[in-house]
C-alpha positions in Angstrom: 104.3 96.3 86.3 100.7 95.5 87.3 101.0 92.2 88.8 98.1 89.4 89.5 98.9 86.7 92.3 95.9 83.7 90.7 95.9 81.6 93.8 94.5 78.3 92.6 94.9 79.2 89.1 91.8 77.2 87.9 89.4 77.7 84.7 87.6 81.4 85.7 91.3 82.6 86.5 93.0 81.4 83.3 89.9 83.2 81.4 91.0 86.4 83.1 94.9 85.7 82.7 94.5 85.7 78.9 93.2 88.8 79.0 95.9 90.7 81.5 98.4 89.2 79.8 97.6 90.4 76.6 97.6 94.2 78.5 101.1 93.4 79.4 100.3 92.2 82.9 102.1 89.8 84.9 100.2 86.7 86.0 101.9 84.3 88.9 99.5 81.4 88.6 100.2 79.0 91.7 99.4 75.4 91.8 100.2 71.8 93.4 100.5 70.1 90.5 103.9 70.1 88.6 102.3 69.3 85.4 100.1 72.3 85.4 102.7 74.3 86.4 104.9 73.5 82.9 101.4 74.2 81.0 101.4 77.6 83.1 104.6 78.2 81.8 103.8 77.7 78.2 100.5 79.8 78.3 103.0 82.9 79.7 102.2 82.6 83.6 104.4 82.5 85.6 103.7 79.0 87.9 104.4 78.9 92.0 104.3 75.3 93.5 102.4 74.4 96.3 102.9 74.4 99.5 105.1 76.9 100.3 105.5 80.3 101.1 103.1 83.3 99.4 105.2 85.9 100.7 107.8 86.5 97.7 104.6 86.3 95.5 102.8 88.7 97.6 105.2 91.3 97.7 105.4 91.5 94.0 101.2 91.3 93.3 99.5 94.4 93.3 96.4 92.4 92.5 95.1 88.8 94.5 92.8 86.5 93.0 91.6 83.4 94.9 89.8 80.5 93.2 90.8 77.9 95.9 87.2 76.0 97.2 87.4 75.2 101.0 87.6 71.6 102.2 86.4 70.2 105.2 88.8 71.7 107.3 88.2 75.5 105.7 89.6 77.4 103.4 93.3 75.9 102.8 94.2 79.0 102.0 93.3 81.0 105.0 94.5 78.3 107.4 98.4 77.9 105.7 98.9 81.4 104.6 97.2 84.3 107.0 100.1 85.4 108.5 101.3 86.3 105.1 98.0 87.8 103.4 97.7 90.1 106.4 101.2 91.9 105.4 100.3 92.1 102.1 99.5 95.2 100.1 97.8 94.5 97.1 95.8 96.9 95.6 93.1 94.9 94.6 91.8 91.1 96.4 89.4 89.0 94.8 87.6 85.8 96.1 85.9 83.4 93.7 82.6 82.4 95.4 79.1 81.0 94.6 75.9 82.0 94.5 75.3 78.8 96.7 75.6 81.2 99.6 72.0 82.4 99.8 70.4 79.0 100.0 67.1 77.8 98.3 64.3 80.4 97.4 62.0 78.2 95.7 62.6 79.7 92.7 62.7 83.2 93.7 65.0 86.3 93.0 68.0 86.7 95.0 70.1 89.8 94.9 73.6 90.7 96.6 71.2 92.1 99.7 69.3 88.5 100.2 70.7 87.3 103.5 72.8 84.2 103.1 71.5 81.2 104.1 73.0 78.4 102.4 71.3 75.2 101.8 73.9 72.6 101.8 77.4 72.1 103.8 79.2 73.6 100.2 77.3 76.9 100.8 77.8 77.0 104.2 81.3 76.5 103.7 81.4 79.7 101.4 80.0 81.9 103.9 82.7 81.0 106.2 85.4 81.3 103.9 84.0 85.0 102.7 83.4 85.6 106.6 87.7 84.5 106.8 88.6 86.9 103.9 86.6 89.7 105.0 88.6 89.4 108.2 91.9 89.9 106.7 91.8 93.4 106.3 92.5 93.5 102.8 90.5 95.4 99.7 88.2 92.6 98.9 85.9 91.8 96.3 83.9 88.7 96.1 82.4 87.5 93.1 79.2 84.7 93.6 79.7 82.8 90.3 76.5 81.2 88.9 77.1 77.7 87.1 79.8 78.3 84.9 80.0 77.2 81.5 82.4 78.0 78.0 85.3 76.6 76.2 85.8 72.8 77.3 82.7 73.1 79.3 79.8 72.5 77.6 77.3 70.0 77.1 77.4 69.3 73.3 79.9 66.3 74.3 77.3 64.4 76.5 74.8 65.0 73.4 76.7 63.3 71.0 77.8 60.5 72.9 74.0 59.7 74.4 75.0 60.1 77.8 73.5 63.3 78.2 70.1 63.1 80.7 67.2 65.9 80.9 66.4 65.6 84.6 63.1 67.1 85.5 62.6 68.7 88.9 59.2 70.7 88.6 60.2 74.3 89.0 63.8 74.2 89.0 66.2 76.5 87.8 69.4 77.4 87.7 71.3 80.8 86.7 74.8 80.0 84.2 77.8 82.7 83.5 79.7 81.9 80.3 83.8 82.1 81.7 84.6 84.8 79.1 81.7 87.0 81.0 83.2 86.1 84.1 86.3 87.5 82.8 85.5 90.7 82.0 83.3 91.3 85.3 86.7 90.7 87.1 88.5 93.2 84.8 85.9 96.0 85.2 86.4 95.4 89.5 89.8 96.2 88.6 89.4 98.9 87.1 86.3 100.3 89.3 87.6 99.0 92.9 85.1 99.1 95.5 86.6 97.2 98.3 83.8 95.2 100.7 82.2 94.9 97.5 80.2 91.3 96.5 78.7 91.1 92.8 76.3 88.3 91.3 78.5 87.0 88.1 75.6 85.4 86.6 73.7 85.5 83.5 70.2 87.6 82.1 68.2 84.2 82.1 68.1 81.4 84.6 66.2 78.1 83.6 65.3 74.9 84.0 68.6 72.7 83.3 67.0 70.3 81.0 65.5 73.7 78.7 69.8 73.9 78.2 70.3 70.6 77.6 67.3 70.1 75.0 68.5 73.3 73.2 72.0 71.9 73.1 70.3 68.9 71.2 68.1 71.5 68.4 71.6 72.9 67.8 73.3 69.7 67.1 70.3 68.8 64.9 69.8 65.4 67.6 66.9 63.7 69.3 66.0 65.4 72.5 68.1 63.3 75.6 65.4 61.0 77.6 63.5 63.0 80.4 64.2 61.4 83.7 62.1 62.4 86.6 64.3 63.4 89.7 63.4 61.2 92.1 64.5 58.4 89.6 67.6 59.8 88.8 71.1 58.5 89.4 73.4 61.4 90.9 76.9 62.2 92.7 76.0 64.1 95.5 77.6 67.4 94.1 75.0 67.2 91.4 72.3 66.2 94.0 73.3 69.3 96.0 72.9 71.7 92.7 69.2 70.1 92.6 68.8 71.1 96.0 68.3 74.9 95.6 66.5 76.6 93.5 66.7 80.7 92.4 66.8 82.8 89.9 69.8 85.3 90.6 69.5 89.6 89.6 73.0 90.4 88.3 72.2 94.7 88.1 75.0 95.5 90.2 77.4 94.2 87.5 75.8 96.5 85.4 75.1 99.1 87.2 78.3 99.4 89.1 80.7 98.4 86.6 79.1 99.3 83.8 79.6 95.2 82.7 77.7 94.7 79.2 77.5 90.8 78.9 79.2 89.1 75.8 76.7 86.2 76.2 73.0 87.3 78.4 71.8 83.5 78.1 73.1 80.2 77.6 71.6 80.7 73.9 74.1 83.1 72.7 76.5 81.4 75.0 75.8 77.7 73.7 76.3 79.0 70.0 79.4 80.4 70.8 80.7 77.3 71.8 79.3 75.3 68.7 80.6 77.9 66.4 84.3 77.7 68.2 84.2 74.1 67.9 83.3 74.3 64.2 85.7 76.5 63.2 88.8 74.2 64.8 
């Protein structure tokens, strides 16, 4: 039976678990958290508590998936488990990245070729853990996921409630990937393996973030959110650190290569989605 080890089964990876289960697959969905783990259970993965060993869980996968972010120290992953990813033989590895990896271009293009040259210590910290996984000897594929959005993960709540800000940054922009698209990129890498392989997962349209905000708001029928100049702006610095890149990413090779056709090409389509799913509960 196809098999998928999700290590650090997280939002993207539950997106693609729904649809391998539904093709019959088996899905070993590991996590630290005992609570997760009983609503693994009930969603029909099968959960593995952290820490402890891979290796049983490895010998059974015949597909990897890693969604685990490093921390200061590296890739958690990579440091406690090596040993044991080096024996494995999966068919199929993927790594979750981030398009964070090539840095600020000002607004430019960036494409899988662009040198990587992150901006901030959270890109830089990418590039090493892609640099670790690449070392392993394994078939991998990493994906460099845009800002993700979809179910649970949109902005309509902020809207409604007034805290939602439009923070103006003259020529930013961002590029999104709705999690159902990231999904099915994933699925097609499975079924198209390329091994050494790294795909943009990102969206036909990048923009300014307070263009997706303000539409949010036309949709919702509500006053615009208040423009607040960035410089003025209160911020955690993870959302500084978003502000302090701009690009607009190409995602052809998804295309091209895998022949991906994207369920939602902007956060248009992708914002009605999630207005009409939220309707219709």
């Amino acid at each position: 039976m196809k098999t998928l080890l999700s290590i650090g089964h997280g939002y993207s990876a539950q997106a693609l678990a729904r649809v391998l289960l539904a093709q019959g697959w088996r899905v070993i969905g590991t996590t630290r958290n005992p609570d997760r783990a009983r609503d693994f259970a009930a969603q029909g993965v099968e959960p593995l508590l952290l820490p402890g060993s891979l290796a049983p869980a490895l010998a059974r996968a015949t597909h990897v998936l890693t969604s685990v972010a490093p921390e200061a120290g590296g890739d958690p992953i990579l440091r406690d488990h090596a040993g044991e990813l080096r024996a494995a033989r999966p068919e199929w590895v993927g790594y979750l990245s981030t398009t964070a990896v090539y840095g600020d271009h000002a607004g430019g293009w960036v494409d899988e070729a662009t040198p990587l040259t992150p901006a901030t210590a959270r890109g830089q910290a990418r590039v090493e853990a892609e640099a670790g996984w690449a070392a392993l000897g394994l078939p991998l594929h990493i994906f460099r996921l845009a800002g993700i959005y979809g179910n649970g993960r949109g902005p309509f709540e902020k809207v409604r409630d007034g805290t939602a800000r439009r923070i103006i940054k003259p020529g930013q922009v961002f590029s999104r990937i709705h999690v159902e698209d990231i999904a099915q990129v994933l699925l097609a890498s499975i079924n198209r393996p390329n091994p050494g392989a790294a795909y943009n997962v990102c969206d036909d349209d990048p923009a300014p973030p307070e263009d997706v905000i303000g539409h949010a708001a036309e949709l919702l029928g509500l006053p615009l959110p208040p423009a607040i100049p960035y410089d003025e702006a209160e911020m955690t610095p993870m959302a500084r650190s978003f502000y302090a890149e701009s690009k607009r990413v190409r995602n052809d090779r998804i295309k091209e290569e895998l022949g991906v056709r994207l369920l939602f090409p902007s956060y248009r389509e992708g914002l009605a989605s999630l207005l009409a799913a939220e309707n219709a509960r």
